[in-house]
C-alpha positions as CSV (number, residue, x, y, z in Angstrom):
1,X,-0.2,2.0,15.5
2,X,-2.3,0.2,17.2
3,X,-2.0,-3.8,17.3
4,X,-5.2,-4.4,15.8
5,X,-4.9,-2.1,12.6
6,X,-1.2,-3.6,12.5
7,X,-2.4,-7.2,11.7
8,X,-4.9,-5.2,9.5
9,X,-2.0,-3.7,7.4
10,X,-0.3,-6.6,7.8
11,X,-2.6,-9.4,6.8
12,X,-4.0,-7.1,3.8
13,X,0.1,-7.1,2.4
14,X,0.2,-10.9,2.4
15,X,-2.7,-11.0,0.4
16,X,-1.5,-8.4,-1.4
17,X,1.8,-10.9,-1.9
18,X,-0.4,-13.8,-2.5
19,X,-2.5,-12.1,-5.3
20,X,0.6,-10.4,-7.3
21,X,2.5,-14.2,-6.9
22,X,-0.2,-15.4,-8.8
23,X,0.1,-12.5,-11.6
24,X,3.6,-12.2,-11.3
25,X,4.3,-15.8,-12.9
26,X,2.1,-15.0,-16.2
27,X,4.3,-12.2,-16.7
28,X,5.8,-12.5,-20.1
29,X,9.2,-14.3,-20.3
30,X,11.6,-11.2,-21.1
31,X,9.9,-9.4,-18.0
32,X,9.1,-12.0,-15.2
33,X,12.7,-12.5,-14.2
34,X,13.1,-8.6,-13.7
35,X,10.5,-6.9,-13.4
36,X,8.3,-10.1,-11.4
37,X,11.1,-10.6,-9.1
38,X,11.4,-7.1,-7.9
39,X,8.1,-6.1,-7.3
40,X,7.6,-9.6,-5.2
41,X,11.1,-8.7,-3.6
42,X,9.6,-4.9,-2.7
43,X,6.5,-6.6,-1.5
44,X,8.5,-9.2,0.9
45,X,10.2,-6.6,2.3
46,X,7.5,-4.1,3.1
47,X,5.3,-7.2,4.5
48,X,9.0,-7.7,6.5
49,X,9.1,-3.8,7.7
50,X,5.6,-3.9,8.9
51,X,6.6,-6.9,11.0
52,X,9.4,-5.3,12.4
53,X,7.3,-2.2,12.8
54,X,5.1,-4.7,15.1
55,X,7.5,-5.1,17.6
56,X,10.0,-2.4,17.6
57,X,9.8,0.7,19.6
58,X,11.2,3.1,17.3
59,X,8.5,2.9,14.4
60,X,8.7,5.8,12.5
61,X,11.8,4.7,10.7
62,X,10.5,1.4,9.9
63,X,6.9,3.0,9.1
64,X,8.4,5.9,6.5
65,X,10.4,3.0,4.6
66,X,7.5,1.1,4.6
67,X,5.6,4.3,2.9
68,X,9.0,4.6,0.7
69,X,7.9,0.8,-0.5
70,X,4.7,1.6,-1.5
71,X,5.7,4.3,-3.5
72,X,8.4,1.9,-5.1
73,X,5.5,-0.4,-5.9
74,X,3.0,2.1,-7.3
75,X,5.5,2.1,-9.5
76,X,6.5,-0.9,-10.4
77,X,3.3,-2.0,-11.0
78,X,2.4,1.4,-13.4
79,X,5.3,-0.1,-15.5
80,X,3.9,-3.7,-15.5
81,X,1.0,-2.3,-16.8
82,X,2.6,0.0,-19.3
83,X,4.7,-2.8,-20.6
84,X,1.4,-5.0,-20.9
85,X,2.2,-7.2,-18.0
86,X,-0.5,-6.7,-15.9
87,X,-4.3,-6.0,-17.4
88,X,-6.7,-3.2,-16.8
89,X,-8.7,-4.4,-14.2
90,X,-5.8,-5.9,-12.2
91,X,-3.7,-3.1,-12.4
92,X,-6.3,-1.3,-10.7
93,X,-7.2,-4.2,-7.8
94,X,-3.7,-3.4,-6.8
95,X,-3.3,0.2,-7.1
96,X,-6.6,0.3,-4.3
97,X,-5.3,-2.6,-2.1
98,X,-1.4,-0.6,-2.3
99,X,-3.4,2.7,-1.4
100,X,-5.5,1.4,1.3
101,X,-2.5,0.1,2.5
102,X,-0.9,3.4,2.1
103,X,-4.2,4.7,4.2
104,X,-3.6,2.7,7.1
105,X,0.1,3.3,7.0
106,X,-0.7,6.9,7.4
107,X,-3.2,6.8,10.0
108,X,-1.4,4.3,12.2
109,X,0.7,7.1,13.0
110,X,3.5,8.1,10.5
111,X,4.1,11.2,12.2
112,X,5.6,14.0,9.8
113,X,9.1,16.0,10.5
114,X,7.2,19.3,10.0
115,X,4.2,19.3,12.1
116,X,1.9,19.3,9.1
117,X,-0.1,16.0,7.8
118,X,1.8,14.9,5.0
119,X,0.5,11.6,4.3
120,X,0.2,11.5,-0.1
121,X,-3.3,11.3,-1.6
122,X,-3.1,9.4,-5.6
123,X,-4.6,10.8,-7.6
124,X,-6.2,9.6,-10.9
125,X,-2.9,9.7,-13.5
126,X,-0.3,8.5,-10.5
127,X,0.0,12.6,-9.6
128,X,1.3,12.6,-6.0
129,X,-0.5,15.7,-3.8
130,X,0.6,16.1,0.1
131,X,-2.6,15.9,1.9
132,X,-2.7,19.1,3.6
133,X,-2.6,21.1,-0.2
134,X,-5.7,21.0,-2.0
135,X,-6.8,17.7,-0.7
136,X,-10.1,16.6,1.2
137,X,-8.1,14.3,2.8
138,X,-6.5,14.6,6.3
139,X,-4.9,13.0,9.1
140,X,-7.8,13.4,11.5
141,X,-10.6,13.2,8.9
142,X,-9.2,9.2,8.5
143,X,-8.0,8.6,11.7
144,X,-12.0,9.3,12.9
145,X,-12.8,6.9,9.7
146,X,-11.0,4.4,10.6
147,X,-12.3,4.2,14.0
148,X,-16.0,4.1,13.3
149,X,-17.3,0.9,13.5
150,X,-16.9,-1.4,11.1
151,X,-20.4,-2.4,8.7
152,X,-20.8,-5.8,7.4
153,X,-20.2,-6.5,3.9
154,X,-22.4,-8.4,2.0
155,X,-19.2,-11.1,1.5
156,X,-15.8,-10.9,0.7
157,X,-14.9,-8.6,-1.9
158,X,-12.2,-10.9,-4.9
159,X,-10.1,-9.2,-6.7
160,X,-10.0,-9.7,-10.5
């Protein structure tokens, strides 16, 4: 990865972590303790993975755990909302801030065992399809995305 889209990745998990402490402690009783705790704990120690990712050599270990996180989270959260934790709308602010995330992961250079682009694509019902099946998505269609120039947003986008 590059160091710029690493403080990217990085700086959109903390906010990630900032927005889900805030959601997190509404939970109701019987599943903040449990179900609160871990999916702050999973967040803490992907935001700590891409850190060390930062300045390690060796990244693709810390990278694919990273990527292993996320899919953790997807998760959890999809059983915060199925347990009535988490509301419509919320549950899916996260599941695009966790996919972008995901996105970035990917094209900052998780570099698959086989030689094909493996990097997942979610799709609508949590259905998990490797990119290279089926998928408009690729490697190098988002790797030339991501370094097109940025366009100005008419503000900052808040999440529900």
């Amino acid at each position: 990865m590059k160091k710029s889209e690493e403080l990217v990745v990085i700086t959109k998990t903390s906010k990630l972590i900032l927005w889900s402490c805030n959601h997190t402690s509404r939970f109701p009783r019987q599943h903040r303790f449990v179900l609160g705790e871990r999916l702050e704990r999973t967040l803490y120690d992907l935001l700590e993975m891409l850190i060390q990712a930062t300045y390690s050599r060796e990244r693709k270990p810390l990278l694919e755990q990273a990527n292993l996180k996320l899919e953790i989270l997807r998760f959890q959260f999809r059983l915060a909302h199925d347990l009535q934790c988490l509301r419509t709308n919320s549950y899916s602010f996260e599941s695009r801030a966790i996919n972008e995330i995901g996105k970035m992961l990917c094209v900052g250079g998780i570099v698959p065992t086989d030689g094909a682009a493996s990097c997942p694509e979610i799709l609508p019902r949590g259905k998990i399809l490797p990119a290279n099946q089926n998928s408009q998505f690729s490697l190098s269609h988002a790797a030339s995305a991501f370094n097109a120039p940025l366009r100005r947003s008419n503000g900052p986008r808040r999440g529900p």
